[in-house]
PDB file with SEQRES, HELIX, SHEET and CRYST1 records, atoms N, CA, C and O in Angstrom:
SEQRES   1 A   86  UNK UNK UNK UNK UNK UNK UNK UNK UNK UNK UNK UNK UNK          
SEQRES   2 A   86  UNK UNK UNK UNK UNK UNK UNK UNK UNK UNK UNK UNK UNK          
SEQRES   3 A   86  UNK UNK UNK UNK UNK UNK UNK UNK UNK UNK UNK UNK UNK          
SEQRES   4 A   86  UNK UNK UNK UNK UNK UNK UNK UNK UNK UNK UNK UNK UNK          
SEQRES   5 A   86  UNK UNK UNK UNK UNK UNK UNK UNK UNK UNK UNK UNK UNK          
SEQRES   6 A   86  UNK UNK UNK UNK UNK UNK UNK UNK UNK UNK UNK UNK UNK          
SEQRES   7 A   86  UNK UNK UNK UNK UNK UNK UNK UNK                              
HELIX    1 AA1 UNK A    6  UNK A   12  1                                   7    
HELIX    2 AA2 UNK A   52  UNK A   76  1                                  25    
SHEET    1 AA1 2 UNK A  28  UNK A  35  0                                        
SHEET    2 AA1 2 UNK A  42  UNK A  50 -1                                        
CRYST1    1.000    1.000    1.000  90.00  90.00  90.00 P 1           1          
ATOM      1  N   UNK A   1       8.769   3.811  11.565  1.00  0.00           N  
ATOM      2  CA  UNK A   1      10.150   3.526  11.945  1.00  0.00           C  
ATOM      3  C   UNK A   1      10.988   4.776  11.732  1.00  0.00           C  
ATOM      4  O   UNK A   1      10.800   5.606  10.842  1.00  0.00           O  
ATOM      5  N   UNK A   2      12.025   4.808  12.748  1.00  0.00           N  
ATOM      6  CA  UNK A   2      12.642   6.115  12.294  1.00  0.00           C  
ATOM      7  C   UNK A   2      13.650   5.357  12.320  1.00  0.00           C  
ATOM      8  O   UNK A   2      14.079   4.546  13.140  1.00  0.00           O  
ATOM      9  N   UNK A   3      14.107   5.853  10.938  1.00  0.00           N  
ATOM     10  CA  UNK A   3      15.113   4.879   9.959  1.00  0.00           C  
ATOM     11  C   UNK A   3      16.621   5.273  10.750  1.00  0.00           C  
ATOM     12  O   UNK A   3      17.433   4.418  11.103  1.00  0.00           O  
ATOM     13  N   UNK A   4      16.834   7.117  10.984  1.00  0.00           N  
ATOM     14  CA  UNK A   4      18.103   7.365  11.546  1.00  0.00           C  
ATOM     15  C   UNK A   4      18.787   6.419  12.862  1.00  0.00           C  
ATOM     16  O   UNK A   4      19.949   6.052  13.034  1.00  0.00           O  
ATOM     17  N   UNK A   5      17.289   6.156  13.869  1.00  0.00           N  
ATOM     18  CA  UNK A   5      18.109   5.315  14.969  1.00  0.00           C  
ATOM     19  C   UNK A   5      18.140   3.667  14.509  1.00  0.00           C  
ATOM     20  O   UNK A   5      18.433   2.870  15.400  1.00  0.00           O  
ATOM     21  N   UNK A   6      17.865   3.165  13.228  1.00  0.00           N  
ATOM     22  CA  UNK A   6      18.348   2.063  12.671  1.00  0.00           C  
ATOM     23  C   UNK A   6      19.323   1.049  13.144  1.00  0.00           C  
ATOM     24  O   UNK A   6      19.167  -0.024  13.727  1.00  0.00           O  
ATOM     25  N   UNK A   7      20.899   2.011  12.520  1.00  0.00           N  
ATOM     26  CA  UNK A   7      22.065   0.913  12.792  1.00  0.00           C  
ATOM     27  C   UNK A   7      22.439   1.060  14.512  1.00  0.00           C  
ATOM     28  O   UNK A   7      23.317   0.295  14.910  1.00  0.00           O  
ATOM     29  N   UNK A   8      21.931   1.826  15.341  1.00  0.00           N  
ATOM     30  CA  UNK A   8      21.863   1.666  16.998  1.00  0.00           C  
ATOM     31  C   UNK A   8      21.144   0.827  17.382  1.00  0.00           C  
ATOM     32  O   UNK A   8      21.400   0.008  18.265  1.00  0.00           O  
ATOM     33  N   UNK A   9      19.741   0.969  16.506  1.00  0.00           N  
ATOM     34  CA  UNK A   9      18.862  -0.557  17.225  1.00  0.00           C  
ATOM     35  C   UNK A   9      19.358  -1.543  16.792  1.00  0.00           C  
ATOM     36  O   UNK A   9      19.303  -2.407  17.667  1.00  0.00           O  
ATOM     37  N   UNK A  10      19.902  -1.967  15.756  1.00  0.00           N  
ATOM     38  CA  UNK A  10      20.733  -2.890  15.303  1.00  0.00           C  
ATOM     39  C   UNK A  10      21.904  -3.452  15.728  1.00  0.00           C  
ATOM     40  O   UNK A  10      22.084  -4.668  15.657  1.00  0.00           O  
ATOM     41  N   UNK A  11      22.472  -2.925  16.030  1.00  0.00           N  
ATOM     42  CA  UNK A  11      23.769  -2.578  16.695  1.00  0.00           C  
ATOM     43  C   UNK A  11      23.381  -3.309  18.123  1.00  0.00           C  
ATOM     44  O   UNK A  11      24.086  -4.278  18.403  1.00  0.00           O  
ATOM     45  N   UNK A  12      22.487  -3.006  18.926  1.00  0.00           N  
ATOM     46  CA  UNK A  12      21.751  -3.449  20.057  1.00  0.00           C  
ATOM     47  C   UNK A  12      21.414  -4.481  19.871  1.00  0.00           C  
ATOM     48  O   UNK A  12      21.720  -5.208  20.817  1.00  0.00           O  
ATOM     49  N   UNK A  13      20.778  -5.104  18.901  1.00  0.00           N  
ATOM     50  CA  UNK A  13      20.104  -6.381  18.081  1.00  0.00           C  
ATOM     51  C   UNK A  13      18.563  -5.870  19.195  1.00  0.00           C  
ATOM     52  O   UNK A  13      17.832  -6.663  19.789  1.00  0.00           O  
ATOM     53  N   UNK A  14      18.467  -4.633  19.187  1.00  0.00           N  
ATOM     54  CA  UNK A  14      16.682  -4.821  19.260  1.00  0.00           C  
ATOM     55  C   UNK A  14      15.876  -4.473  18.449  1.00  0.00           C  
ATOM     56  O   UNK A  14      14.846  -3.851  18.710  1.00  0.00           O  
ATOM     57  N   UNK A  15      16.388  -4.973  16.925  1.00  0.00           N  
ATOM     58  CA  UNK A  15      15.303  -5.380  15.580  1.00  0.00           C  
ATOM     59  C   UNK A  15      16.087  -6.411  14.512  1.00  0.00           C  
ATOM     60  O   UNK A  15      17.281  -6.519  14.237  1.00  0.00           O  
ATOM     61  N   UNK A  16      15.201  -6.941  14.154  1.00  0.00           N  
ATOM     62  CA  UNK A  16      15.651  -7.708  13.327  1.00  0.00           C  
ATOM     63  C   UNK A  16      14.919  -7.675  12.006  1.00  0.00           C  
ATOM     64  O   UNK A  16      14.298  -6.653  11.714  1.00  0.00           O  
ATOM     65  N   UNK A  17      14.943  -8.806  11.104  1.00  0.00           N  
ATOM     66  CA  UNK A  17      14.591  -8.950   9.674  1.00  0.00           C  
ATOM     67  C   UNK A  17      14.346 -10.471   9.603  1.00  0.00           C  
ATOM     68  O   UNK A  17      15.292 -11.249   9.735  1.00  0.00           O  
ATOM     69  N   UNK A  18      12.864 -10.979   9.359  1.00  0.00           N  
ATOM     70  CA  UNK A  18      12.817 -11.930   9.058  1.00  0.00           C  
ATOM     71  C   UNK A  18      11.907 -11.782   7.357  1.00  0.00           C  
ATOM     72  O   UNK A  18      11.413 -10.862   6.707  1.00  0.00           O  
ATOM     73  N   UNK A  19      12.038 -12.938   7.232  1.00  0.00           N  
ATOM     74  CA  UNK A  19      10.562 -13.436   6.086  1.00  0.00           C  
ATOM     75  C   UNK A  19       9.377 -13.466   6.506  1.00  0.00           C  
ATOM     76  O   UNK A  19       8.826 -13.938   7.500  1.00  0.00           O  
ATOM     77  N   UNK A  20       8.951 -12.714   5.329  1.00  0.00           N  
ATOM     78  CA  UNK A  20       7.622 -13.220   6.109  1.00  0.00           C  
ATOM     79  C   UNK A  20       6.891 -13.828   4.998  1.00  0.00           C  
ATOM     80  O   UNK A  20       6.727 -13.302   3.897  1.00  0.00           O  
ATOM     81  N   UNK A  21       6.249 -15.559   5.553  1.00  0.00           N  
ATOM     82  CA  UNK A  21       5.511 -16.467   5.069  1.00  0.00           C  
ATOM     83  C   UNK A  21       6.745 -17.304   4.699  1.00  0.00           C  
ATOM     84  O   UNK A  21       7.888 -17.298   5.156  1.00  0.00           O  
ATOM     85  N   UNK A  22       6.118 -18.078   3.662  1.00  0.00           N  
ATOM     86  CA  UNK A  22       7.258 -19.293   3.166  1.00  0.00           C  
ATOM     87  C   UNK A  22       7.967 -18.884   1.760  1.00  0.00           C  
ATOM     88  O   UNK A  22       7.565 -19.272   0.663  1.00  0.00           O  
ATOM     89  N   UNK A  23       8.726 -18.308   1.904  1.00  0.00           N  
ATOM     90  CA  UNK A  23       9.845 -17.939   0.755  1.00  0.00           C  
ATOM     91  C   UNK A  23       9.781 -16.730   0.296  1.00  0.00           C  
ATOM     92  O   UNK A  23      10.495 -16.222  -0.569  1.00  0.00           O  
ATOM     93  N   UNK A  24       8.928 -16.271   0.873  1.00  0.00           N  
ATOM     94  CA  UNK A  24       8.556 -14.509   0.064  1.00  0.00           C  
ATOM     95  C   UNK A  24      10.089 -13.844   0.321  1.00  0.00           C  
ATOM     96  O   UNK A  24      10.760 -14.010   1.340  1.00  0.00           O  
ATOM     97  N   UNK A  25      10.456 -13.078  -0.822  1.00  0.00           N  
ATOM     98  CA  UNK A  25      11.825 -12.328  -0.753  1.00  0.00           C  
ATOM     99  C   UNK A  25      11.492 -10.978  -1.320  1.00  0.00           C  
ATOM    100  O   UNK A  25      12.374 -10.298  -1.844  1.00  0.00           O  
ATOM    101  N   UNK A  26       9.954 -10.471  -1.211  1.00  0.00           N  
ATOM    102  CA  UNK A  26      10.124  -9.379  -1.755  1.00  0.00           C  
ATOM    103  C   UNK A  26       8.890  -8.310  -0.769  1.00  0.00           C  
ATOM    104  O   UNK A  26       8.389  -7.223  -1.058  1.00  0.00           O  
ATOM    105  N   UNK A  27       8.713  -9.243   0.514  1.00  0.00           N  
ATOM    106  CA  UNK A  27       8.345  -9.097   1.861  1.00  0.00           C  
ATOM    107  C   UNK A  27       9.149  -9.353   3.095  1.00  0.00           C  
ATOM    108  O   UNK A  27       9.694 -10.447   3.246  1.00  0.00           O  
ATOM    109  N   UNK A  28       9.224  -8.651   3.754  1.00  0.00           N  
ATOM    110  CA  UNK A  28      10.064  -8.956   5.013  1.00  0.00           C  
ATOM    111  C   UNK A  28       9.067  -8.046   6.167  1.00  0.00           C  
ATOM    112  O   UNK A  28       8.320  -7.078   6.027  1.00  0.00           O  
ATOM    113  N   UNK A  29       9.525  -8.996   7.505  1.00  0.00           N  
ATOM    114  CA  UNK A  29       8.790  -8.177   8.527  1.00  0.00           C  
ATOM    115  C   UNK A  29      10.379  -7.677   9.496  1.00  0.00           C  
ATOM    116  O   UNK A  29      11.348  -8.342   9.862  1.00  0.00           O  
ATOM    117  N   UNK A  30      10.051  -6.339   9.632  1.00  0.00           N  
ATOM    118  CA  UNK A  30      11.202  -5.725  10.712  1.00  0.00           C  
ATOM    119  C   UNK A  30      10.078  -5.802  11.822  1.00  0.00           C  
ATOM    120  O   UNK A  30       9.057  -5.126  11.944  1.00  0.00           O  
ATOM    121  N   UNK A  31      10.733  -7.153  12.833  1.00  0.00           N  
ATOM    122  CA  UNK A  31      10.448  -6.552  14.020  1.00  0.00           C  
ATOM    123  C   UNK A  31      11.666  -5.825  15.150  1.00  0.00           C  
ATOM    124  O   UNK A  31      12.820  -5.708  14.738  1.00  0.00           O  
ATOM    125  N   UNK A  32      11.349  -5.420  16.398  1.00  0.00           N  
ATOM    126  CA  UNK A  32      11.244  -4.515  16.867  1.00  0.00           C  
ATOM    127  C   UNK A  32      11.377  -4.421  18.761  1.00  0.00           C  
ATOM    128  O   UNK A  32      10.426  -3.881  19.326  1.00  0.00           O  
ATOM    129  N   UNK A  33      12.160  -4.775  19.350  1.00  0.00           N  
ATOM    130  CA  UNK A  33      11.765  -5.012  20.783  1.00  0.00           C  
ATOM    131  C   UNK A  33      11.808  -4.303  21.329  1.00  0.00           C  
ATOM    132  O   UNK A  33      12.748  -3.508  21.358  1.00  0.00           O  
ATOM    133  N   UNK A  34      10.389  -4.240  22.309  1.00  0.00           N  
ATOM    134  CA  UNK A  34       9.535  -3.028  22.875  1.00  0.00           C  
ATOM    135  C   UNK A  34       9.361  -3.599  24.432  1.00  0.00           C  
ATOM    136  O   UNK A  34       9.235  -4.813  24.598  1.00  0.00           O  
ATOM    137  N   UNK A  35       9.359  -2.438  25.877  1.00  0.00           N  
ATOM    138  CA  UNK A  35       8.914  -2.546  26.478  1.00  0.00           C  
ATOM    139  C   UNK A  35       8.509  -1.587  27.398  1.00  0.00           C  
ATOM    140  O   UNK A  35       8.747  -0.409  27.131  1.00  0.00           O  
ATOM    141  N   UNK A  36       7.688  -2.003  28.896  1.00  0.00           N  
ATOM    142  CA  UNK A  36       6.998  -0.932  29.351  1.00  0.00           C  
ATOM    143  C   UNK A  36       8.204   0.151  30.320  1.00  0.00           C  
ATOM    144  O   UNK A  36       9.071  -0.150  31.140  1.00  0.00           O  
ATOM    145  N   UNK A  37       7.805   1.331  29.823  1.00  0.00           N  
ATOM    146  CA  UNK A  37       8.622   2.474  30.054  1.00  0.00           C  
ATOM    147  C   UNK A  37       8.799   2.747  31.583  1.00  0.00           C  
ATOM    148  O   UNK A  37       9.580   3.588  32.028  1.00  0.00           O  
ATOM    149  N   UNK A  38       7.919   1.876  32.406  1.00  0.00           N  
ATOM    150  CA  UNK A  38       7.430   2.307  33.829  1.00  0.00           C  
ATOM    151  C   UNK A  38       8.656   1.407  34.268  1.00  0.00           C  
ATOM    152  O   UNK A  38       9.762   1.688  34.729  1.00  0.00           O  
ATOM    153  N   UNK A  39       7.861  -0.108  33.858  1.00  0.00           N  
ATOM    154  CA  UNK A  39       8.370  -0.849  34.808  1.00  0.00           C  
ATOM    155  C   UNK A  39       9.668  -2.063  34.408  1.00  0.00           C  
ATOM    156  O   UNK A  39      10.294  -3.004  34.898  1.00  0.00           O  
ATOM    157  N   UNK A  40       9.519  -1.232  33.127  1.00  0.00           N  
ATOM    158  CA  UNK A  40      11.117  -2.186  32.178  1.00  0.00           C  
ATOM    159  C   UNK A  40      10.638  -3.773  31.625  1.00  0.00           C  
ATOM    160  O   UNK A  40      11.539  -4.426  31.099  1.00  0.00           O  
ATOM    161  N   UNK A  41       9.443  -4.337  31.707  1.00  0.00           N  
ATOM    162  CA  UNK A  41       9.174  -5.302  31.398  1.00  0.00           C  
ATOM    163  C   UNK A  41       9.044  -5.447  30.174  1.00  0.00           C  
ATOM    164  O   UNK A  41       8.541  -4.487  29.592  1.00  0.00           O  
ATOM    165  N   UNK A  42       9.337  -6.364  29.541  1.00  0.00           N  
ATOM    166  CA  UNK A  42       9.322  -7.002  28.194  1.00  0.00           C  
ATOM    167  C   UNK A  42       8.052  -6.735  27.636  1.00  0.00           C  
ATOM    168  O   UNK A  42       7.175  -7.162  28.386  1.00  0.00           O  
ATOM    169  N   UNK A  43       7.584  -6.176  26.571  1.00  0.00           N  
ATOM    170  CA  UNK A  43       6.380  -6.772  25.554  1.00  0.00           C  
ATOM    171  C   UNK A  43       6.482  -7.153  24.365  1.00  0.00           C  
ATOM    172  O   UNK A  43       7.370  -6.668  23.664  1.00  0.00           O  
ATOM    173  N   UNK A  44       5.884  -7.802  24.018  1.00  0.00           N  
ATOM    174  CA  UNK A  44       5.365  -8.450  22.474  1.00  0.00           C  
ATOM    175  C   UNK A  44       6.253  -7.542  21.494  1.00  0.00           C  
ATOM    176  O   UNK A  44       6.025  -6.340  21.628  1.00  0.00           O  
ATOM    177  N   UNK A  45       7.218  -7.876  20.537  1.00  0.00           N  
ATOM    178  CA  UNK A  45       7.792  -7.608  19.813  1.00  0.00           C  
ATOM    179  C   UNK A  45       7.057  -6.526  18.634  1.00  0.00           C  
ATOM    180  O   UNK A  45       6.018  -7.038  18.217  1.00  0.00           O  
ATOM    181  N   UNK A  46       7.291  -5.394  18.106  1.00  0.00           N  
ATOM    182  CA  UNK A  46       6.437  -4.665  17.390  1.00  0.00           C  
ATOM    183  C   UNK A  46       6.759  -5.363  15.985  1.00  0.00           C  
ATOM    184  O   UNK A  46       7.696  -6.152  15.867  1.00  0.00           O  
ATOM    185  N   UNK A  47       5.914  -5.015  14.933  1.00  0.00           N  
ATOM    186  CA  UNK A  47       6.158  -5.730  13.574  1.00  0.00           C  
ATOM    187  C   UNK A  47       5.774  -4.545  12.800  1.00  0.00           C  
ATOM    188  O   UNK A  47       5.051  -3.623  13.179  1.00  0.00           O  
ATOM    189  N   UNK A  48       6.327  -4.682  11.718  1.00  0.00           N  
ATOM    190  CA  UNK A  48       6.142  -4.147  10.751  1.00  0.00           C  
ATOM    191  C   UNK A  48       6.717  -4.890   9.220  1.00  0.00           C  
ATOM    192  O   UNK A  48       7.851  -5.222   8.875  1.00  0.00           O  
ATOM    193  N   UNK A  49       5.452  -4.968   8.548  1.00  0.00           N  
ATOM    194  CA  UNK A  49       5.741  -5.527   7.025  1.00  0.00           C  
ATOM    195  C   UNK A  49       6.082  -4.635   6.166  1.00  0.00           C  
ATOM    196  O   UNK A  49       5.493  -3.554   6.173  1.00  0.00           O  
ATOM    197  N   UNK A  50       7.414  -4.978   4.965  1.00  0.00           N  
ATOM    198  CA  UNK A  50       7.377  -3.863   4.327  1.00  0.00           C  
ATOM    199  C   UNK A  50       7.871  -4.656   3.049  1.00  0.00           C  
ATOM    200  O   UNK A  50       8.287  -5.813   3.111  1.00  0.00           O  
ATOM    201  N   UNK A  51       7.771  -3.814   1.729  1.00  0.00           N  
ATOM    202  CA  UNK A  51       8.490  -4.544   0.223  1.00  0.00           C  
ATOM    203  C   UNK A  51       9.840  -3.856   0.263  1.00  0.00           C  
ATOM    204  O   UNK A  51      10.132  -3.324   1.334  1.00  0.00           O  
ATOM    205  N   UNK A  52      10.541  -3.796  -0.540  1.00  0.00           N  
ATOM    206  CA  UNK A  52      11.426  -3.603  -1.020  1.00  0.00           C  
ATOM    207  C   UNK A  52      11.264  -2.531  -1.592  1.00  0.00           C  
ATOM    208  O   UNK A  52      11.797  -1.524  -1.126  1.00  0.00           O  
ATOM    209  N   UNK A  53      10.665  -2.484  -2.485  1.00  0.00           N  
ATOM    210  CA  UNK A  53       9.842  -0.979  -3.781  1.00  0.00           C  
ATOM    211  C   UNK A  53       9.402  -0.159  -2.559  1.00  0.00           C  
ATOM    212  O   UNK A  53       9.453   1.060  -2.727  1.00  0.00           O  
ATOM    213  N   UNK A  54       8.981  -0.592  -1.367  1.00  0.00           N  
ATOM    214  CA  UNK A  54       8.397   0.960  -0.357  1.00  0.00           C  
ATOM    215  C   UNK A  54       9.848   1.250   0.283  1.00  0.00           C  
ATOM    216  O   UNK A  54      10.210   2.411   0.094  1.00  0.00           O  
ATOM    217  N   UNK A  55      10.555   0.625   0.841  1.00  0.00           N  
ATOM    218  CA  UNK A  55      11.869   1.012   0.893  1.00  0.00           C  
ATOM    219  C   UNK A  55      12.688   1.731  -0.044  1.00  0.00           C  
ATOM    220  O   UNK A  55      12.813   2.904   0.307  1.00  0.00           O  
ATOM    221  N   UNK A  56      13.332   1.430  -1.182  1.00  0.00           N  
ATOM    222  CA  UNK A  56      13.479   2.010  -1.895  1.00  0.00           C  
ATOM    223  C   UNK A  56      12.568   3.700  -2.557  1.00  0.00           C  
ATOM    224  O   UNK A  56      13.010   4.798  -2.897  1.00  0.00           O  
ATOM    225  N   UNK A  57      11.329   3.176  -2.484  1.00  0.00           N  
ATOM    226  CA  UNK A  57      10.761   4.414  -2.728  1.00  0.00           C  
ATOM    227  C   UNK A  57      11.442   5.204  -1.500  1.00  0.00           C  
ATOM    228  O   UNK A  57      12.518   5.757  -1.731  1.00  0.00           O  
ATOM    229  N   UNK A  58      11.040   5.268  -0.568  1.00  0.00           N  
ATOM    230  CA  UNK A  58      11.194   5.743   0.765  1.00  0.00           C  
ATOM    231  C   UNK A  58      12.682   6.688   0.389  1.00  0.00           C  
ATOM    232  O   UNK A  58      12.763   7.913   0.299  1.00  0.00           O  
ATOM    233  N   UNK A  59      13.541   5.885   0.251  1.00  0.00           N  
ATOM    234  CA  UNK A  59      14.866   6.637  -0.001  1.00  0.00           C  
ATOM    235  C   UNK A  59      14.950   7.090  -0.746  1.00  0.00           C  
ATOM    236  O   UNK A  59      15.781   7.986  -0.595  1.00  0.00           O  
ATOM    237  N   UNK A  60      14.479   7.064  -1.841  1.00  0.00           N  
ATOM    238  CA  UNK A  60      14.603   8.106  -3.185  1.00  0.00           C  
ATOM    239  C   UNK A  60      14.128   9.273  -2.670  1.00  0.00           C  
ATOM    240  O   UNK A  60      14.715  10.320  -2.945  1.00  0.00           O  
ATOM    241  N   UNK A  61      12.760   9.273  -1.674  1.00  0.00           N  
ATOM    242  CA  UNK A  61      12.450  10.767  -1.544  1.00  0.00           C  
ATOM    243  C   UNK A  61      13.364  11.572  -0.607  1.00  0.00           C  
ATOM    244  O   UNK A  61      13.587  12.778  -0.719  1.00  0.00           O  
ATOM    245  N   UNK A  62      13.826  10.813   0.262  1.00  0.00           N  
ATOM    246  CA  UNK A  62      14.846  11.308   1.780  1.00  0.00           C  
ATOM    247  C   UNK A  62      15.880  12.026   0.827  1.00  0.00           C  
ATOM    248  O   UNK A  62      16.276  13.117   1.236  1.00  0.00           O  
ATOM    249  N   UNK A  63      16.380  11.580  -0.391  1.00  0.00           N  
ATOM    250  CA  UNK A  63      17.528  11.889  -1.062  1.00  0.00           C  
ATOM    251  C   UNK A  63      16.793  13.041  -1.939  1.00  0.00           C  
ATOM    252  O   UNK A  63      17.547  14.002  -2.096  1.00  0.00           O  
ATOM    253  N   UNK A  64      15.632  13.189  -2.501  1.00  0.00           N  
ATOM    254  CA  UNK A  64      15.343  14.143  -3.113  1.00  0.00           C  
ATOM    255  C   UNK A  64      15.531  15.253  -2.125  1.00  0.00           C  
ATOM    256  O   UNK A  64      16.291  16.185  -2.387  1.00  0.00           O  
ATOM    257  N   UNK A  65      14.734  15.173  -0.776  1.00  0.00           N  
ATOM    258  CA  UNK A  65      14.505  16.184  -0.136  1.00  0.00           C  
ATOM    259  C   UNK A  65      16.091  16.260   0.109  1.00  0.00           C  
ATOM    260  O   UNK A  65      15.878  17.280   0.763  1.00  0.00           O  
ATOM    261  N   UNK A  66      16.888  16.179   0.152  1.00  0.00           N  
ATOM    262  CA  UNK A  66      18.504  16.093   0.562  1.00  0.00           C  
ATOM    263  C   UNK A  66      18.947  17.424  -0.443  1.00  0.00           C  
ATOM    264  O   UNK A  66      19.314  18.551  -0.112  1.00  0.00           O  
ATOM    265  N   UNK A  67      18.787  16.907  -1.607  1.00  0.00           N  
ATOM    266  CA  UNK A  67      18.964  17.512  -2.320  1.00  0.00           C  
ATOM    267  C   UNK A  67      18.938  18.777  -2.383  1.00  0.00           C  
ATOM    268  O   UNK A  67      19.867  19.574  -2.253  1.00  0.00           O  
ATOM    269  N   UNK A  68      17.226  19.055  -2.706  1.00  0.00           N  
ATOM    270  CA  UNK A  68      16.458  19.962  -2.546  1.00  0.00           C  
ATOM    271  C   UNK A  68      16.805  21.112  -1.659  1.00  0.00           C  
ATOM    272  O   UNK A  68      16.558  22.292  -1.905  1.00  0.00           O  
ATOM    273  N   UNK A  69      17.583  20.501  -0.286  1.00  0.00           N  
ATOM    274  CA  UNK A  69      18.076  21.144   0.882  1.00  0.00           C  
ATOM    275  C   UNK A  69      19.107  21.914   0.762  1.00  0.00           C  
ATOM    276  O   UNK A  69      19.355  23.063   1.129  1.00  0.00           O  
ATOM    277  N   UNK A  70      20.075  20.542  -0.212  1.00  0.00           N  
ATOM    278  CA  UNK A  70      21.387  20.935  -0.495  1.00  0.00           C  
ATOM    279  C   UNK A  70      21.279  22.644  -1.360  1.00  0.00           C  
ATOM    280  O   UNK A  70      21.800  23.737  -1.139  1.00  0.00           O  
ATOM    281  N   UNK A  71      20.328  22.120  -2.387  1.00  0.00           N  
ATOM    282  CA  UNK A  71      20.310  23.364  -3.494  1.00  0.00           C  
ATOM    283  C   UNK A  71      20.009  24.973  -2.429  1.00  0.00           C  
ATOM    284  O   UNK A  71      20.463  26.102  -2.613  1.00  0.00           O  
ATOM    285  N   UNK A  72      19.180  24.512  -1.451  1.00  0.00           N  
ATOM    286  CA  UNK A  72      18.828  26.240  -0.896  1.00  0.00           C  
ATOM    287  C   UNK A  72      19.934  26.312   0.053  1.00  0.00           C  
ATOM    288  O   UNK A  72      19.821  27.394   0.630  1.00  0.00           O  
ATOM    289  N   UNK A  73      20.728  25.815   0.396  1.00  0.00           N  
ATOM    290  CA  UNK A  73      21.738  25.924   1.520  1.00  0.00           C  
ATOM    291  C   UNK A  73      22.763  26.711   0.805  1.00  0.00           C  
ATOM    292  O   UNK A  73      23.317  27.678   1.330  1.00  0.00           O  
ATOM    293  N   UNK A  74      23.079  26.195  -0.692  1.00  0.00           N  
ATOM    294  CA  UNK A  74      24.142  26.349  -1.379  1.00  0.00           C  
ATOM    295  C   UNK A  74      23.854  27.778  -2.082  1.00  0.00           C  
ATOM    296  O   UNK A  74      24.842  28.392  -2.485  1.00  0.00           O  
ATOM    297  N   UNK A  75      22.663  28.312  -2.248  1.00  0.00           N  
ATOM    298  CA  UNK A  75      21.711  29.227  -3.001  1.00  0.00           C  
ATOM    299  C   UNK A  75      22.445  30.905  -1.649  1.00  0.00           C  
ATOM    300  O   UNK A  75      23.119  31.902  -1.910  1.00  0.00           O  
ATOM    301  N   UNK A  76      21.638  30.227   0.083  1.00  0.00           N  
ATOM    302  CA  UNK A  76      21.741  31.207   0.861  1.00  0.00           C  
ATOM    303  C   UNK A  76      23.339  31.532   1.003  1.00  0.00           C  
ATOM    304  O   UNK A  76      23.759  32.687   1.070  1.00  0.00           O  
ATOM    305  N   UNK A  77      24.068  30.526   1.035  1.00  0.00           N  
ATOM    306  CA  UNK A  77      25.783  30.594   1.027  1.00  0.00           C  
ATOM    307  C   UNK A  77      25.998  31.470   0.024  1.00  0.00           C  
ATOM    308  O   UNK A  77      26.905  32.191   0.439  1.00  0.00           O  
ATOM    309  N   UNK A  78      25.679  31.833  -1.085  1.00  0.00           N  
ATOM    310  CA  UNK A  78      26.011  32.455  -2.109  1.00  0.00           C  
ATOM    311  C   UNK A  78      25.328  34.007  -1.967  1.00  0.00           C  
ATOM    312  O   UNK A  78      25.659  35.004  -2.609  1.00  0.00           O  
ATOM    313  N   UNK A  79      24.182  33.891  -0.835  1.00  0.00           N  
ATOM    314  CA  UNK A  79      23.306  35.158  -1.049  1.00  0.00           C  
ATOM    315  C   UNK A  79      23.776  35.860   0.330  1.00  0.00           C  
ATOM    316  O   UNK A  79      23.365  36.980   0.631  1.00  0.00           O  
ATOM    317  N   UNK A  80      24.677  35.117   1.157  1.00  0.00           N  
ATOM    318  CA  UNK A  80      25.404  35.303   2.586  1.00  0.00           C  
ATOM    319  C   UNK A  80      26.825  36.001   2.426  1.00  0.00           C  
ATOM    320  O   UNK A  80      27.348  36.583   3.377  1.00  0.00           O  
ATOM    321  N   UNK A  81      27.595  35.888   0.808  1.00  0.00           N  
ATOM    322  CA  UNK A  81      28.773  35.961   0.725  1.00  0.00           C  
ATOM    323  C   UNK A  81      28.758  37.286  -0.043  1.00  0.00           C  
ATOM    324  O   UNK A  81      29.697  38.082  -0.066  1.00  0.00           O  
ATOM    325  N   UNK A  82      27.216  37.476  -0.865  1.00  0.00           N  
ATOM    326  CA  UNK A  82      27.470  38.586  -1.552  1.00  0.00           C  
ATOM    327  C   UNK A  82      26.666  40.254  -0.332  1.00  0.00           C  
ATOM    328  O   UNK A  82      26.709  41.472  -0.507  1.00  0.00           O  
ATOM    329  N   UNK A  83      26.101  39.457   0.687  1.00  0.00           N  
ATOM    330  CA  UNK A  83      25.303  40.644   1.469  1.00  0.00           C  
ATOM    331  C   UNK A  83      26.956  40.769   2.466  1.00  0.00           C  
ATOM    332  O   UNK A  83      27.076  41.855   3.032  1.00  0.00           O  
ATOM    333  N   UNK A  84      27.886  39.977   2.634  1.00  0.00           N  
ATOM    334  CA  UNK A  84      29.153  40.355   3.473  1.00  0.00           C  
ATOM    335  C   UNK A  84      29.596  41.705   2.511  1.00  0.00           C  
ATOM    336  O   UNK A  84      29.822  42.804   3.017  1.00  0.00           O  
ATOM    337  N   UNK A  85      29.674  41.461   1.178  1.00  0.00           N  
ATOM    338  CA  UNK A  85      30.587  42.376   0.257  1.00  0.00           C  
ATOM    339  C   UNK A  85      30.057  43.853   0.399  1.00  0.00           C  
ATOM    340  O   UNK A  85      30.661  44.823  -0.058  1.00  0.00           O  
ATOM    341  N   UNK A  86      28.461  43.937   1.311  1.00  0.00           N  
ATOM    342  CA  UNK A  86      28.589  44.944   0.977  1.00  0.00           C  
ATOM    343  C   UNK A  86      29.115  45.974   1.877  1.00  0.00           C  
ATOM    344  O   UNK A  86      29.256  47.130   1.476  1.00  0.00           O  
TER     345      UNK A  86                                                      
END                                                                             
């Protein structure tokens, strides 16, 4: 799933969030509506099962690497301001 086009497919309502099985709340299936690129016809909804803990994991790392990004961006800005001085 690519999480960025999310709140557009959403937004669209072409994914949703159900349960999956009888009461599970710490499973959910995102499905997904898919069809053929040729001829525009409908297919079978895509699925995907996921927990909560892989979600969450998931974002902890997007935010590490964020970070991580932030720190060398902020590093070259500083190594950009002192190569102007000279």
């Amino acid at each position: 799933m690519d999480w960025s086009k999310y709140s557009t497919l959403k937004s669209g309502s072409k994914i949703s969030w159900d349960k999956e099985g009888e009461g599970s709340e710490e499973r959910v299936v995102l499905s997904q509506k898919r069809w053929d690129a040729e001829s525009g016809e409908a297919q079978d909804d895509s699925k995907h099962s996921y927990e909560l803990s892989y979600l969450e994991r998931d974002k902890a790392r997007y935010d590490d690497e964020m970070a991580r990004a932030k720190a060398q961006s902020d590093g070259l800005a500083a190594a950009i301001a002192d190569f102007k001085k000279l």
